[in-house]
Steps between C-alpha positions, in 0.01 A plus 500: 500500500334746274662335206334181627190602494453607182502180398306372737173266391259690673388793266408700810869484665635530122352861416526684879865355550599622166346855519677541863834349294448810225434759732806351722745466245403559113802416358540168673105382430528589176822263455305244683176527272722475221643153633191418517338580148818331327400242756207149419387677888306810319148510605236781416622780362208723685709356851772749483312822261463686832883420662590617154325802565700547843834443383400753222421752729803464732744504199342811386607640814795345526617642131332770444505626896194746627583677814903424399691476208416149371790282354450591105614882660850381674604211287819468282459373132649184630301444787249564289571230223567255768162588680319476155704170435359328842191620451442344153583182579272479770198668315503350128336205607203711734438767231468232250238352665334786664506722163134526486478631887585784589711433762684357209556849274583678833755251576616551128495843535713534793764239284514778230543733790817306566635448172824724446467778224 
């Protein structure tokens, strides 16, 4: 549904449904944002700064943990190049456009995070 949403016309429904979708699931907004900037669907790019934001912050935790270990701390060089490999793909396209935010550089950052020594 969330997915949906995003997309929807209304720029109301468009930001709240895609801040709940980053804060939901990061890794799966951020694949569907980048549909939709390689998309002719793209609208404003100030629509999804602050589900950027979100998804930033829950990947943070999710890699870099804060009560637990996060998954930079328990994963194998492989899963780690296959992690950095999805990741990538799906955040080329958002970083390229969102360079100049900084939502944008934090995203980046956590991409370097990712990249295998």
């Amino acid at each position: 549904i969330l997915s949906n949403l995003i997309s929807h016309n209304s720029q109301i429904i468009r930001i709240n449904a895609a801040e709940a979708f980053g804060y939901m699931s990061p890794r799966i907004f951020l694949h569907e944002l980048s549909k939709i900037i390689k998309s002719d669907n793209f609208f404003q790019k100030i629509d999804f700064v602050e589900a950027i934001k979100v998804a930033v912050r829950e990947l943070q935790e999710m890699y870099y943990g804060s009560m637990c270990p996060g998954f930079l701390e328990n994963s194998s060089t492989d899963e780690l190049c296959d992690e950095y490999s999805y990741m990538y793909q799906i955040c080329k396209p958002i970083v390229k456009v969102y360079s100049s935010e900084q939502c944008g550089q934090e995203l980046l950052h956590i991409l370097e995070s990712l990249r295998p020594k």
